[in-house]
HTML snippet that shows the backbone in 3Dmol.js (N, CA, C, O; Angstrom):
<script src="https://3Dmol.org/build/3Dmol-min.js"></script>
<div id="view" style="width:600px;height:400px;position:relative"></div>
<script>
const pdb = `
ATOM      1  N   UNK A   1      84.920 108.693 105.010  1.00  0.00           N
ATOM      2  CA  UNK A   1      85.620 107.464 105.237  1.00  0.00           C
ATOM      3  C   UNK A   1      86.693 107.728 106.290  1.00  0.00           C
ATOM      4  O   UNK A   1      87.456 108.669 106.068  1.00  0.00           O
ATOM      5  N   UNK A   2      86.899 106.790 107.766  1.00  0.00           N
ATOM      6  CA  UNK A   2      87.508 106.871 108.067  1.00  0.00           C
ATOM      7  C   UNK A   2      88.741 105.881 108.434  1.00  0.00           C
ATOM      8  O   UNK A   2      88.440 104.695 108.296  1.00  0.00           O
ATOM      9  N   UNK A   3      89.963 106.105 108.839  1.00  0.00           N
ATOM     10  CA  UNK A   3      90.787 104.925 109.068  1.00  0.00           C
ATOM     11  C   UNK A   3      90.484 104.739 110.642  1.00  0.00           C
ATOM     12  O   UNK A   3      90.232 105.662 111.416  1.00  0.00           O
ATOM     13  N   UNK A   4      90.557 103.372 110.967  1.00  0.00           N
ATOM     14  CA  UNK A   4      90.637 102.712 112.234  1.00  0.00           C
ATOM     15  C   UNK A   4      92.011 103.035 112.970  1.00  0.00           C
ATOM     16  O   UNK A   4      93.130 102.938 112.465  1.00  0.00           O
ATOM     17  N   UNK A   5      91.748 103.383 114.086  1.00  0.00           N
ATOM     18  CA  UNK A   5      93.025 103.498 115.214  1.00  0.00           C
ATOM     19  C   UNK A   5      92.484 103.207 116.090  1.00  0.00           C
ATOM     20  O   UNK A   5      91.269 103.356 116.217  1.00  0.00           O
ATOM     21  N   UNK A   6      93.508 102.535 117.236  1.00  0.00           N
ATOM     22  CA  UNK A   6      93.210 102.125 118.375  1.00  0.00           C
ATOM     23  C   UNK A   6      93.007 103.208 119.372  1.00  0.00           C
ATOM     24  O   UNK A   6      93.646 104.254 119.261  1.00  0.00           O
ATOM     25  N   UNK A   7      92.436 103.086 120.023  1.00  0.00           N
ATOM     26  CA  UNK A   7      92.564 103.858 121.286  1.00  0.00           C
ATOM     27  C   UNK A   7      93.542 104.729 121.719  1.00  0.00           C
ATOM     28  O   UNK A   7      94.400 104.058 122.293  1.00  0.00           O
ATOM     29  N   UNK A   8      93.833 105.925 121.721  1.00  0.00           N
ATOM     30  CA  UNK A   8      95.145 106.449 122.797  1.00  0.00           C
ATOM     31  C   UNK A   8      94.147 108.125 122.999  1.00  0.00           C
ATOM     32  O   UNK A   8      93.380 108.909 122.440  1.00  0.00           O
ATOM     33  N   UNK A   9      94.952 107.813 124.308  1.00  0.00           N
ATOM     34  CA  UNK A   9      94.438 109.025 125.216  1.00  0.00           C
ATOM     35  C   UNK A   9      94.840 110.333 124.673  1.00  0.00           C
ATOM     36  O   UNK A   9      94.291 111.418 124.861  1.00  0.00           O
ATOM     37  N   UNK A  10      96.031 110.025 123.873  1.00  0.00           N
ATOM     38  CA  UNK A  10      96.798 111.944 123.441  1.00  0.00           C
ATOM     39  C   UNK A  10      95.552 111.975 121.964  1.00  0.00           C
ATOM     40  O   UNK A  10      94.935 113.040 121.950  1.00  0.00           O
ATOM     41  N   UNK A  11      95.191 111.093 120.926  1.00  0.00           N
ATOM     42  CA  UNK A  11      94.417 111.365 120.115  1.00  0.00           C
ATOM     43  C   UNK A  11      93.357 111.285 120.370  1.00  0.00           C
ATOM     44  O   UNK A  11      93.102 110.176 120.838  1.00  0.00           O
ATOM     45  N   UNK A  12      92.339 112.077 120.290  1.00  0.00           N
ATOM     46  CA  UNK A  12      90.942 112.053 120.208  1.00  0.00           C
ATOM     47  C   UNK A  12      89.639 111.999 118.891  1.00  0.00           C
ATOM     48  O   UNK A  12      88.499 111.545 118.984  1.00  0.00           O
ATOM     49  N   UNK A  13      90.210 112.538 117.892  1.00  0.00           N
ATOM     50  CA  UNK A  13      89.474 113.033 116.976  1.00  0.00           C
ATOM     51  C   UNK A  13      89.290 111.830 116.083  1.00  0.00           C
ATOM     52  O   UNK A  13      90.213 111.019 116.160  1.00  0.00           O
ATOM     53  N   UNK A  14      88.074 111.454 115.054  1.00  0.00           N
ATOM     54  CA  UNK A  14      87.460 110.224 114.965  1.00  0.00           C
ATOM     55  C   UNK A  14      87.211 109.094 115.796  1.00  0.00           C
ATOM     56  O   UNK A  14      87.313 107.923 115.428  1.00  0.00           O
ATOM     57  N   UNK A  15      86.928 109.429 116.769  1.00  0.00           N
ATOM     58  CA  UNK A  15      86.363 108.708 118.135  1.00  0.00           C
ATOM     59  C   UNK A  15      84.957 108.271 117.907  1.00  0.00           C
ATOM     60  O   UNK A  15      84.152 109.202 117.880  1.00  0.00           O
ATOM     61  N   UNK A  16      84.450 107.025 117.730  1.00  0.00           N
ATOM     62  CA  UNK A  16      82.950 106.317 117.510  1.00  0.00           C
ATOM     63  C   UNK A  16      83.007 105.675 118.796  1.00  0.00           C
ATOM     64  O   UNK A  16      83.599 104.599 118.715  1.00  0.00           O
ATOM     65  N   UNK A  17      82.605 105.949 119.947  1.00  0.00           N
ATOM     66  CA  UNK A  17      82.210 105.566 121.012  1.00  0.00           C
ATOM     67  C   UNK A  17      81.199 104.627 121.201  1.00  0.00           C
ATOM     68  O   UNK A  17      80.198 104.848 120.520  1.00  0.00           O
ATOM     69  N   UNK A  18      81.156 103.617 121.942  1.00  0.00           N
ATOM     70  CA  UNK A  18      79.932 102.664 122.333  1.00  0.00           C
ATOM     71  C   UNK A  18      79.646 101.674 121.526  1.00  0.00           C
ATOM     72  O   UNK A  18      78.620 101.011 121.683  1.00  0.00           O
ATOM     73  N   UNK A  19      80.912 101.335 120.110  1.00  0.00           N
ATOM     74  CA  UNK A  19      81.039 100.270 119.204  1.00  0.00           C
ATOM     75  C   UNK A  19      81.984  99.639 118.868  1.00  0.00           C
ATOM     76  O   UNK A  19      82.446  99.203 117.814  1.00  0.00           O
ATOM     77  N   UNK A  20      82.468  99.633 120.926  1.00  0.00           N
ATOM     78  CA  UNK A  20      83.491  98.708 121.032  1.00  0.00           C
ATOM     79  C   UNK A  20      83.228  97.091 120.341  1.00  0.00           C
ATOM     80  O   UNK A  20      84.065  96.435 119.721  1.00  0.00           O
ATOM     81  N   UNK A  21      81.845  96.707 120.652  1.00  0.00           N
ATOM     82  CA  UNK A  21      81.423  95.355 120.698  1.00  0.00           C
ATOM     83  C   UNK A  21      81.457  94.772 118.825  1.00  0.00           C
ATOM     84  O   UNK A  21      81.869  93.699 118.385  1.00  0.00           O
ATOM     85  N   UNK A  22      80.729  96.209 117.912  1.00  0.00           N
ATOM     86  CA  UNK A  22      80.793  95.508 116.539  1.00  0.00           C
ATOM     87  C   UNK A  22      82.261  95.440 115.921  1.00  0.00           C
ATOM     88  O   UNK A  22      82.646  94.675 115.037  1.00  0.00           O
ATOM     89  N   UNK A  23      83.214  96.719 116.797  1.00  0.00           N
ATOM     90  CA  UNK A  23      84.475  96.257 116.107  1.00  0.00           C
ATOM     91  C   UNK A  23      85.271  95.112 116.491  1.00  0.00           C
ATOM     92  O   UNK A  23      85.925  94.535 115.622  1.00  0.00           O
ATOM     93  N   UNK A  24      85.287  94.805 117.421  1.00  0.00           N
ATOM     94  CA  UNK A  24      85.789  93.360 117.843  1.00  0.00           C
ATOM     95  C   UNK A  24      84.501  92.335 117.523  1.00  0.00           C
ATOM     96  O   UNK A  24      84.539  91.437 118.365  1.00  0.00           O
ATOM     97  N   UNK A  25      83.676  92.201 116.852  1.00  0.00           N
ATOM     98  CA  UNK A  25      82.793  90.899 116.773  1.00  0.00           C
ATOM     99  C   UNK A  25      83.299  91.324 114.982  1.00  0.00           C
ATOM    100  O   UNK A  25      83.221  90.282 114.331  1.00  0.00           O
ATOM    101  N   UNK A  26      83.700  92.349 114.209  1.00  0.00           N
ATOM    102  CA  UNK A  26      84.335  92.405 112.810  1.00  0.00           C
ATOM    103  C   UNK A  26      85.809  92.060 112.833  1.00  0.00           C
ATOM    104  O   UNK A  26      86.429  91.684 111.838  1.00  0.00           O
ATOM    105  N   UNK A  27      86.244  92.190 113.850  1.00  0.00           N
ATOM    106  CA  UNK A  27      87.948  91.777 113.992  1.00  0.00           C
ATOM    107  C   UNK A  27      88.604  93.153 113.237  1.00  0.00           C
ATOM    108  O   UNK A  27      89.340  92.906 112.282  1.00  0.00           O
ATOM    109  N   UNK A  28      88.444  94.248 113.506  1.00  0.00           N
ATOM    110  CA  UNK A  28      88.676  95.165 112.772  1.00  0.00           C
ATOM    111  C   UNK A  28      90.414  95.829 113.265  1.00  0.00           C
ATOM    112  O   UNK A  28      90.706  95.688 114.452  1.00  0.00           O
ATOM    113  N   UNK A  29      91.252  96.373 112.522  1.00  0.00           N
ATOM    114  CA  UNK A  29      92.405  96.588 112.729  1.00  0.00           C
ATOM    115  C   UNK A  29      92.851  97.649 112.364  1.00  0.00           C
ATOM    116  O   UNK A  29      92.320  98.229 111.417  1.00  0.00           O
ATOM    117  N   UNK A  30      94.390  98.399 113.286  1.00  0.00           N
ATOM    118  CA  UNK A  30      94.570  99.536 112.753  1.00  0.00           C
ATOM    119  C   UNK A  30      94.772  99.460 111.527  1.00  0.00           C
ATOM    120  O   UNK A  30      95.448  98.534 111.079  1.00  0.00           O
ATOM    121  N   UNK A  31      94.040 100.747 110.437  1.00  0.00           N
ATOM    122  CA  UNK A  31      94.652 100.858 109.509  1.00  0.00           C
ATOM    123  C   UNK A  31      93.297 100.571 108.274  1.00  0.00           C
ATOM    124  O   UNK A  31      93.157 101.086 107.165  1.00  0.00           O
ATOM    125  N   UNK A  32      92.611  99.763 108.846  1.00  0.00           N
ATOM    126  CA  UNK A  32      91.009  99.361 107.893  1.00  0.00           C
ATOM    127  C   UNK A  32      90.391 100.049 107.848  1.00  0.00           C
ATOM    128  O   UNK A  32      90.339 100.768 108.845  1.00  0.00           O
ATOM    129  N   UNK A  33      89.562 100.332 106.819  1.00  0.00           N
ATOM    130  CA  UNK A  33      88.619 101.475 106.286  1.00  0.00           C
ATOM    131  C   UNK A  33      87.749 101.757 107.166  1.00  0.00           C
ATOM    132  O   UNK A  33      87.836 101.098 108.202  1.00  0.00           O
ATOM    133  N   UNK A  34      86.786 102.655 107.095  1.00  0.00           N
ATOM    134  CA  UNK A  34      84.885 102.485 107.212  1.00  0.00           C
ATOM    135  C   UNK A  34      84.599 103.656 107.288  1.00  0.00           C
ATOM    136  O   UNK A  34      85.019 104.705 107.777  1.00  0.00           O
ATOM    137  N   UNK A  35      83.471 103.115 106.472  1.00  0.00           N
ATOM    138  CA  UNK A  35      82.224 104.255 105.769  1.00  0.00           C
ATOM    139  C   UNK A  35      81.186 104.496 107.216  1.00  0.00           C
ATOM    140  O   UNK A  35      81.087 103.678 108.131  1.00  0.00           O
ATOM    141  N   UNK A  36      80.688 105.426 107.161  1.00  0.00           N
ATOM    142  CA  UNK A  36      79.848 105.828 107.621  1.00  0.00           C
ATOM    143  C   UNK A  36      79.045 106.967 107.057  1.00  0.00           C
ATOM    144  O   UNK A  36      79.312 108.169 107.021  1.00  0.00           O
ATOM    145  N   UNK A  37      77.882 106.229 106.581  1.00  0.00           N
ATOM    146  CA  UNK A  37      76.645 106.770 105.829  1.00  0.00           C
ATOM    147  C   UNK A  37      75.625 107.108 106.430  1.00  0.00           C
ATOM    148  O   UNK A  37      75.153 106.274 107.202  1.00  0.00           O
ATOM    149  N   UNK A  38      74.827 108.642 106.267  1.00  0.00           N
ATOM    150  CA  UNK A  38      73.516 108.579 106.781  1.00  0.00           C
ATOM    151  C   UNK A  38      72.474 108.336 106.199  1.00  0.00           C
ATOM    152  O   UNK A  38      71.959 109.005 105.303  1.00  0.00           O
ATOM    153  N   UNK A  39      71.966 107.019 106.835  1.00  0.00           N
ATOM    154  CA  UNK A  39      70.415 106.806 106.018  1.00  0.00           C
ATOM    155  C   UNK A  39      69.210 107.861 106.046  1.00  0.00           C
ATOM    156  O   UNK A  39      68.491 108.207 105.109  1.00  0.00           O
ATOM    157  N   UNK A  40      69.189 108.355 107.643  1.00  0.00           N
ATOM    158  CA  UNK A  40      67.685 108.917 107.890  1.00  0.00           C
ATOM    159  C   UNK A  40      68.208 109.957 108.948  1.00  0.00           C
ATOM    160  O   UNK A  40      68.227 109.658 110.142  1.00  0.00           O
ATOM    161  N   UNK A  41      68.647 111.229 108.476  1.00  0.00           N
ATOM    162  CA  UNK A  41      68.807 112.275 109.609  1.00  0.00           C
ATOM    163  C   UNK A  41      67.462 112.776 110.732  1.00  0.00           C
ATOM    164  O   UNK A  41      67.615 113.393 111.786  1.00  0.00           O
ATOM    165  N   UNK A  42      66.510 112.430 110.297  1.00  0.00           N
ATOM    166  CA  UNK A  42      65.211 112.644 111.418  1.00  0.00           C
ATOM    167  C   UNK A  42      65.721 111.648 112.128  1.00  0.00           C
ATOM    168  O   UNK A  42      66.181 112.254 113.096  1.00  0.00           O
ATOM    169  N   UNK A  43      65.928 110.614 112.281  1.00  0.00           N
ATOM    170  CA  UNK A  43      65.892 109.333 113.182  1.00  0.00           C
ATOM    171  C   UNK A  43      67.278 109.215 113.510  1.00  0.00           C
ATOM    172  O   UNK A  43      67.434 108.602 114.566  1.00  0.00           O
ATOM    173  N   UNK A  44      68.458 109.635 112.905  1.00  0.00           N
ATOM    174  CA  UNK A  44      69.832 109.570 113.304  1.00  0.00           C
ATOM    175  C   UNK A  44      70.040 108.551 113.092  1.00  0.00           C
ATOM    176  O   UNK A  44      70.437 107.928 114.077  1.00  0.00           O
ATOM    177  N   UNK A  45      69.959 107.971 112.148  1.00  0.00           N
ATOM    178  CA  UNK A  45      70.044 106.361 111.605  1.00  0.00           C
ATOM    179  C   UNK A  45      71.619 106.352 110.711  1.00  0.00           C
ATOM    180  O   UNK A  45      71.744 106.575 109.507  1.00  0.00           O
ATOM    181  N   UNK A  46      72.354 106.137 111.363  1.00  0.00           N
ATOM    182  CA  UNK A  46      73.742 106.052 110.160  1.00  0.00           C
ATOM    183  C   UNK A  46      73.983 104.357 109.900  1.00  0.00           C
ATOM    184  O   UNK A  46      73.414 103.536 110.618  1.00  0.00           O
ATOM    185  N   UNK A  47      74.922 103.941 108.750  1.00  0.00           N
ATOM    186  CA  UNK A  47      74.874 102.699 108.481  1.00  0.00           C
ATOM    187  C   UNK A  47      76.775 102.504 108.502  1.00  0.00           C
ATOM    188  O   UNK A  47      77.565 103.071 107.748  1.00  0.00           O
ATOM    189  N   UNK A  48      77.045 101.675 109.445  1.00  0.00           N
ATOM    190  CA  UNK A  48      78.379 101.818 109.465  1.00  0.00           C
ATOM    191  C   UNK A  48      79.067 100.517 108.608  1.00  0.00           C
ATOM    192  O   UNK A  48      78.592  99.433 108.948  1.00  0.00           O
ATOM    193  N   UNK A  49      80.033 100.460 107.629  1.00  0.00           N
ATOM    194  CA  UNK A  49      80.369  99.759 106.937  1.00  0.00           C
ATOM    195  C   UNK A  49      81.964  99.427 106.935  1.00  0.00           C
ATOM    196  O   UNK A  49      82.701 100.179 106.297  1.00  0.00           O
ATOM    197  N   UNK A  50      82.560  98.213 107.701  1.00  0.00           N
ATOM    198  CA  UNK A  50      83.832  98.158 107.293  1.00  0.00           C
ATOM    199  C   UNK A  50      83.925  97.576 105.560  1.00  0.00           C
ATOM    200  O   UNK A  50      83.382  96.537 105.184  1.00  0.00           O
ATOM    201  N   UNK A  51      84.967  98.772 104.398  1.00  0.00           N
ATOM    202  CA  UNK A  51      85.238  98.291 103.562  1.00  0.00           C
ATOM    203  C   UNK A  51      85.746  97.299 102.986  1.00  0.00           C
ATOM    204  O   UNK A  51      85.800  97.093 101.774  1.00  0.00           O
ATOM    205  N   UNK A  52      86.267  96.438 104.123  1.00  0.00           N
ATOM    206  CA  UNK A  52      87.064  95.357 103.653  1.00  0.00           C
ATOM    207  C   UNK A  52      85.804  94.294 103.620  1.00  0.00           C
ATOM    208  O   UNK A  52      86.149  93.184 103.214  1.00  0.00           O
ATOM    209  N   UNK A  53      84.501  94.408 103.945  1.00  0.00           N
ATOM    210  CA  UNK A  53      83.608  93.683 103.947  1.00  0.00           C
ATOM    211  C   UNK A  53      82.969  93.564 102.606  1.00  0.00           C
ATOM    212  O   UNK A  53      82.618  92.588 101.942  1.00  0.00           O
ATOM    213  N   UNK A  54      82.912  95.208 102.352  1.00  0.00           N
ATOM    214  CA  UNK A  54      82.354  95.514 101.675  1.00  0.00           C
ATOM    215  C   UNK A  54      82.801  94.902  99.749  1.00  0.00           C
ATOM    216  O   UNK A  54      82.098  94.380  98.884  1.00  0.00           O
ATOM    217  N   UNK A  55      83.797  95.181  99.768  1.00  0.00           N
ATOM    218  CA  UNK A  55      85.194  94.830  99.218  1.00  0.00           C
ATOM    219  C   UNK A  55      84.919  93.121  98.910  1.00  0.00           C
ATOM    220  O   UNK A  55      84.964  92.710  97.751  1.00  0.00           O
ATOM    221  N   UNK A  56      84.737  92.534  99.640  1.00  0.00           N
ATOM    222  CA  UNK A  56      84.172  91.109  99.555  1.00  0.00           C
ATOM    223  C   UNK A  56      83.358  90.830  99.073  1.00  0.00           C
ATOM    224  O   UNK A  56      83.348  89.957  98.205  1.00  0.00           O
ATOM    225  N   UNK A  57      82.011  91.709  99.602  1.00  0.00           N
ATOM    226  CA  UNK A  57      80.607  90.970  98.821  1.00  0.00           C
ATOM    227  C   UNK A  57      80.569  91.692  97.472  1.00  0.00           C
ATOM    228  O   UNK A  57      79.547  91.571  96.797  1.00  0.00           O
ATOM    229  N   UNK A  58      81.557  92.411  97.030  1.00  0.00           N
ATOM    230  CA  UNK A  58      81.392  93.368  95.748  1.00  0.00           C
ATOM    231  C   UNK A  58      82.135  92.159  95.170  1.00  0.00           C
ATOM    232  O   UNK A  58      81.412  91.764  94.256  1.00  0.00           O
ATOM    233  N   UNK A  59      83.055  91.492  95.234  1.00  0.00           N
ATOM    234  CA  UNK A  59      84.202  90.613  94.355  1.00  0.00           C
ATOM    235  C   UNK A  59      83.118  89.473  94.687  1.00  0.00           C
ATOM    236  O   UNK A  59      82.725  89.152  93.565  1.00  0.00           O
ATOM    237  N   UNK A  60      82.677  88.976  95.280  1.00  0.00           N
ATOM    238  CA  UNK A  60      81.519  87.511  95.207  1.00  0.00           C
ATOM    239  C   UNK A  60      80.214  88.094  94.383  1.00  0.00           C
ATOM    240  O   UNK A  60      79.364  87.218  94.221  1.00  0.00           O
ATOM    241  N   UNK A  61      79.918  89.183  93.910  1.00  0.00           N
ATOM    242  CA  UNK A  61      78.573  89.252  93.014  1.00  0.00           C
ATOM    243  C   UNK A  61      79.192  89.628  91.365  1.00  0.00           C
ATOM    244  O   UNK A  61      78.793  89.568  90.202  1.00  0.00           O
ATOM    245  N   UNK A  62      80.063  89.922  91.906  1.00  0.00           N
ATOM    246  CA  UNK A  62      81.287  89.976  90.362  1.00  0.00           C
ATOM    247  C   UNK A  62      81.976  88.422  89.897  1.00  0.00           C
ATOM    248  O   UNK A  62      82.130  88.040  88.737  1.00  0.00           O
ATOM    249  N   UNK A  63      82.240  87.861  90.830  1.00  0.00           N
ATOM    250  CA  UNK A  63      82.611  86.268  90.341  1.00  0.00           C
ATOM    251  C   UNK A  63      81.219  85.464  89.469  1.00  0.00           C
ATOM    252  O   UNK A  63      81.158  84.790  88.441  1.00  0.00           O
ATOM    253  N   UNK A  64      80.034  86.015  90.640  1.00  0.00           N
ATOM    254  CA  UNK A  64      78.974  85.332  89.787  1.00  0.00           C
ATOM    255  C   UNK A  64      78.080  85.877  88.849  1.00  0.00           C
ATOM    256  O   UNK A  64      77.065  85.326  88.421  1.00  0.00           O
ATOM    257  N   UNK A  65      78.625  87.279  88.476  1.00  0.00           N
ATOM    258  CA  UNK A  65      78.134  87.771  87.088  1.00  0.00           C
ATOM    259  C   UNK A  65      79.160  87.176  85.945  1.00  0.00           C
ATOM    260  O   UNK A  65      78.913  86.847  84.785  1.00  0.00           O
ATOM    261  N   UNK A  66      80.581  87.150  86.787  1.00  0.00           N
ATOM    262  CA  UNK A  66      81.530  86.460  85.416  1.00  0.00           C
ATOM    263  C   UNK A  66      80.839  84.866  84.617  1.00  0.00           C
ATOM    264  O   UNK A  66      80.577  84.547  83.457  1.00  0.00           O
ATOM    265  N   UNK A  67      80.725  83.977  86.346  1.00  0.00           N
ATOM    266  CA  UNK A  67      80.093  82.744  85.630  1.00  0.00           C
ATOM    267  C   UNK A  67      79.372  82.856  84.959  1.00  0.00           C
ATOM    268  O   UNK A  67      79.621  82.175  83.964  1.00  0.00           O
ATOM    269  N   UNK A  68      77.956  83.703  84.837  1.00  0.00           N
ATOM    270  CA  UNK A  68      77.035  83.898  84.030  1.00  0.00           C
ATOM    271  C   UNK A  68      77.136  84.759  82.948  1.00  0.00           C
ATOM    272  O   UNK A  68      76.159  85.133  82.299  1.00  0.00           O
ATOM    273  N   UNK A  69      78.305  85.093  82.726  1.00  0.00           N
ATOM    274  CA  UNK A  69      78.617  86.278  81.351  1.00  0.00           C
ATOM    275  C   UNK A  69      77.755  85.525  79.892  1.00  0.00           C
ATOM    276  O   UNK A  69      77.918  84.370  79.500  1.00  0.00           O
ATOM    277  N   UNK A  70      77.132  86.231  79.480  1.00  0.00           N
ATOM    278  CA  UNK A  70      76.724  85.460  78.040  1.00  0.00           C
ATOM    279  C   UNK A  70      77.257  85.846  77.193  1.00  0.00           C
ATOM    280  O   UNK A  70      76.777  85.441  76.134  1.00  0.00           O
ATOM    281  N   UNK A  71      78.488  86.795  77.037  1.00  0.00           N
ATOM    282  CA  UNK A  71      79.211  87.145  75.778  1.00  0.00           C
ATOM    283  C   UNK A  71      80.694  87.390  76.556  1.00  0.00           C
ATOM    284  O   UNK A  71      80.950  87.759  77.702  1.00  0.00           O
ATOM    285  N   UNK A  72      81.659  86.970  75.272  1.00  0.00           N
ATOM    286  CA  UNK A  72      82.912  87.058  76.002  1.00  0.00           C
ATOM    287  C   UNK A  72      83.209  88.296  76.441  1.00  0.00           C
ATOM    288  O   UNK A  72      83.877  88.389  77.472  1.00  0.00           O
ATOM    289  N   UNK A  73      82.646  89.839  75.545  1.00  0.00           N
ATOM    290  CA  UNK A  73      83.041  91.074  76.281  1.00  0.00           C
ATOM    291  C   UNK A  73      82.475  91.120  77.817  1.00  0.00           C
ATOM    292  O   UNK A  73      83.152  91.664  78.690  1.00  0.00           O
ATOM    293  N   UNK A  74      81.537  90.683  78.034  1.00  0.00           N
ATOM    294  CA  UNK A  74      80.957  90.484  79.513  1.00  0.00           C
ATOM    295  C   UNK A  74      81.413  90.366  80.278  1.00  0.00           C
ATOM    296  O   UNK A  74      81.516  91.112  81.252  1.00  0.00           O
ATOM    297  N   UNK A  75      82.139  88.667  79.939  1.00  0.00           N
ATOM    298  CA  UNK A  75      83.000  88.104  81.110  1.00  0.00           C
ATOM    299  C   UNK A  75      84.499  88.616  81.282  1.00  0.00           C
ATOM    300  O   UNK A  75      85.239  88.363  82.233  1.00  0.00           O
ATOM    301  N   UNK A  76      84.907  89.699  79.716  1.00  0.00           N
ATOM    302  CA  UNK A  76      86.105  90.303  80.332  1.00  0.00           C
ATOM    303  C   UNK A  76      85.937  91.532  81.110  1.00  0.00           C
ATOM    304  O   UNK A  76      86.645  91.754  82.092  1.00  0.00           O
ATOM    305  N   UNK A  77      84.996  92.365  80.696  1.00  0.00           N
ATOM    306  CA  UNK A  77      84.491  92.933  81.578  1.00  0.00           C
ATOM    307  C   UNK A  77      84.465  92.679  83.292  1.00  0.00           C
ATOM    308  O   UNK A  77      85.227  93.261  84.064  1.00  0.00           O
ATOM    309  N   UNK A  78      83.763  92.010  83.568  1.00  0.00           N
ATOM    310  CA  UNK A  78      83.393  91.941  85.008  1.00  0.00           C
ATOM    311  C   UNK A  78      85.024  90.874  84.942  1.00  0.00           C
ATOM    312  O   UNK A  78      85.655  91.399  85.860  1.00  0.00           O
ATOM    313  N   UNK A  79      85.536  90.245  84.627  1.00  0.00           N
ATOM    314  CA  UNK A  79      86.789  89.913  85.266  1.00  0.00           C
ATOM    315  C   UNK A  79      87.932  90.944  85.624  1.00  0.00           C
ATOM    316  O   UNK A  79      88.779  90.761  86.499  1.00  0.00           O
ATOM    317  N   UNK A  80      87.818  92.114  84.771  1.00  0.00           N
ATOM    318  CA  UNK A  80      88.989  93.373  84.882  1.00  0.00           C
ATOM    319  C   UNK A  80      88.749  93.592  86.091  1.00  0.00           C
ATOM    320  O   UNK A  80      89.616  93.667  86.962  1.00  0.00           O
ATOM    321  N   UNK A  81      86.692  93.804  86.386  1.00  0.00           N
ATOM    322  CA  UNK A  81      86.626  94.614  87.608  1.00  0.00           C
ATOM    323  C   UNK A  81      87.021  93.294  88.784  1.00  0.00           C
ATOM    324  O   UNK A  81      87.912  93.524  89.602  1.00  0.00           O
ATOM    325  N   UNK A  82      86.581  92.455  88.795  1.00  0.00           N
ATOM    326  CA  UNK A  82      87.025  91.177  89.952  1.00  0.00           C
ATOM    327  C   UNK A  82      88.607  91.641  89.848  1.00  0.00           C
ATOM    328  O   UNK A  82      89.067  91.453  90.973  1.00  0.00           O
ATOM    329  N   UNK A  83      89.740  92.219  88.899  1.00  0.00           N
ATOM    330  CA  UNK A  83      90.892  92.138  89.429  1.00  0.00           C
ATOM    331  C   UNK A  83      91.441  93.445  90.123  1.00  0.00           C
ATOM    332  O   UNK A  83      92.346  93.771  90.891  1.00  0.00           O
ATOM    333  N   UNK A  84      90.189  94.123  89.294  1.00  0.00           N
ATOM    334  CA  UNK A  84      90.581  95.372  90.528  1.00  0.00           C
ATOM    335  C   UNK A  84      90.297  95.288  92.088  1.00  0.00           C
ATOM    336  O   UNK A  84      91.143  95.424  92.972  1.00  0.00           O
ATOM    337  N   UNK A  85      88.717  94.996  92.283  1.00  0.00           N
ATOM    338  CA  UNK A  85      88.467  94.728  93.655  1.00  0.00           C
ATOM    339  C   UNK A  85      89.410  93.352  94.344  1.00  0.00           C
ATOM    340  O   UNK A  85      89.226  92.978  95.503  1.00  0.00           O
ATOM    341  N   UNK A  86      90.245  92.819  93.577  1.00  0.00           N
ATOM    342  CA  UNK A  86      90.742  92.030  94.183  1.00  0.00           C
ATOM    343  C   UNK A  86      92.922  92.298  94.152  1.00  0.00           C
ATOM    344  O   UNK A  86      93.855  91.619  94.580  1.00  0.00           O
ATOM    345  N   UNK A  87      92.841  93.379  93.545  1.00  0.00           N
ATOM    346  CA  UNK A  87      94.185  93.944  93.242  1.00  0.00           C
ATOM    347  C   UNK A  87      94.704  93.275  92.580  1.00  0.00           C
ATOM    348  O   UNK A  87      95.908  93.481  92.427  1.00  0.00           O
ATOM    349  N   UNK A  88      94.011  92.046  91.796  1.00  0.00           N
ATOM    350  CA  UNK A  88      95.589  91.039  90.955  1.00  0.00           C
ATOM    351  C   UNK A  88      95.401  91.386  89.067  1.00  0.00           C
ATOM    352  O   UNK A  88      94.592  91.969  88.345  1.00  0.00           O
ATOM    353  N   UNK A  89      96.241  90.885  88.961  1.00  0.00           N
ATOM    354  CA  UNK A  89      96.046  91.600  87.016  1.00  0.00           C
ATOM    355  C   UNK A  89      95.260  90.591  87.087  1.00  0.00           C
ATOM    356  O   UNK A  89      95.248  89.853  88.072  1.00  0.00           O
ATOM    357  N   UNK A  90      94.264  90.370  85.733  1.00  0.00           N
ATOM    358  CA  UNK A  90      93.788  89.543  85.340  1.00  0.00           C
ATOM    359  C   UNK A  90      94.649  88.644  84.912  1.00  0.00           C
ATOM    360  O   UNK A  90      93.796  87.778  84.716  1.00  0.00           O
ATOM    361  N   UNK A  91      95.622  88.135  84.607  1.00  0.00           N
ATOM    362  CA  UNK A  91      95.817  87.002  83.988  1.00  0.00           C
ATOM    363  C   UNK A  91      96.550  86.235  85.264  1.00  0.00           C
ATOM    364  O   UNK A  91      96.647  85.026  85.051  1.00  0.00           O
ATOM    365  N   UNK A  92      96.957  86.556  86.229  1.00  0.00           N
ATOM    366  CA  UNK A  92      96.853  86.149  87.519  1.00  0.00           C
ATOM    367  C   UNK A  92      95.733  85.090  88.289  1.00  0.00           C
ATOM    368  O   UNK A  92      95.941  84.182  89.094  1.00  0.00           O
ATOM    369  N   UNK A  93      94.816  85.461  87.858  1.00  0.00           N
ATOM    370  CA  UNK A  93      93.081  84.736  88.180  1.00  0.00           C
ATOM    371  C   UNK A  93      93.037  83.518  87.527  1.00  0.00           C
ATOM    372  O   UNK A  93      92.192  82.820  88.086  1.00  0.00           O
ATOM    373  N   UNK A  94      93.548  82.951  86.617  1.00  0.00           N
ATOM    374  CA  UNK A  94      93.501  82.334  85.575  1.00  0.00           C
ATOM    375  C   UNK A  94      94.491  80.734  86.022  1.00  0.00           C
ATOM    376  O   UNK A  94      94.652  79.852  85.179  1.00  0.00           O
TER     377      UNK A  94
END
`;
const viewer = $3Dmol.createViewer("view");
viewer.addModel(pdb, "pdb");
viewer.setStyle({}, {cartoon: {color: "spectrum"}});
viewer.zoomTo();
viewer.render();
</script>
């Protein structure tokens, strides 16, 4: 995982070259996460992931396991985790 920094000539090291275009079409900023995973080392296939994205679609499949909870431990369950991925206590949500 690395943190995002802008550009400067005295730092070099975590330098991803040639993805100027997906970080500005993500709006990405100093200081935001990203993963970088390898899918397929024969093919050099890595999968680059800003977390704050990620972070999102994890709290939207957790909102709609809460709606669908069929037992109340369920829905407190997946609400603890919606307040973690979302940093607020649970009774905040409410």
């Amino acid at each position: 995982m690395l943190t995002f920094h802008p550009y400067d000539h005295i730092v070099k090291e975590n330098r991803i070259f040639g993805l100027g275009h997906w970080f500005s079409k993500r709006d990405v900023h100093e200081g935001d996460m990203i993963s970088i995973t390898l899918e397929d080392a024969h093919a050099r296939l890595y999968r680059i992931a800003l977390d704050r994205y990620v972070r999102e679609r994890q709290a939207q499949e957790t909102r709609e396991k809460l709606r669908a909870a069929p037992t109340d431990l369920q829905a407190e369950k997946e609400l603890t985790a919606l307040s973690m991925l979302t940093q607020r206590r649970p009774s905040s949500l409410w």
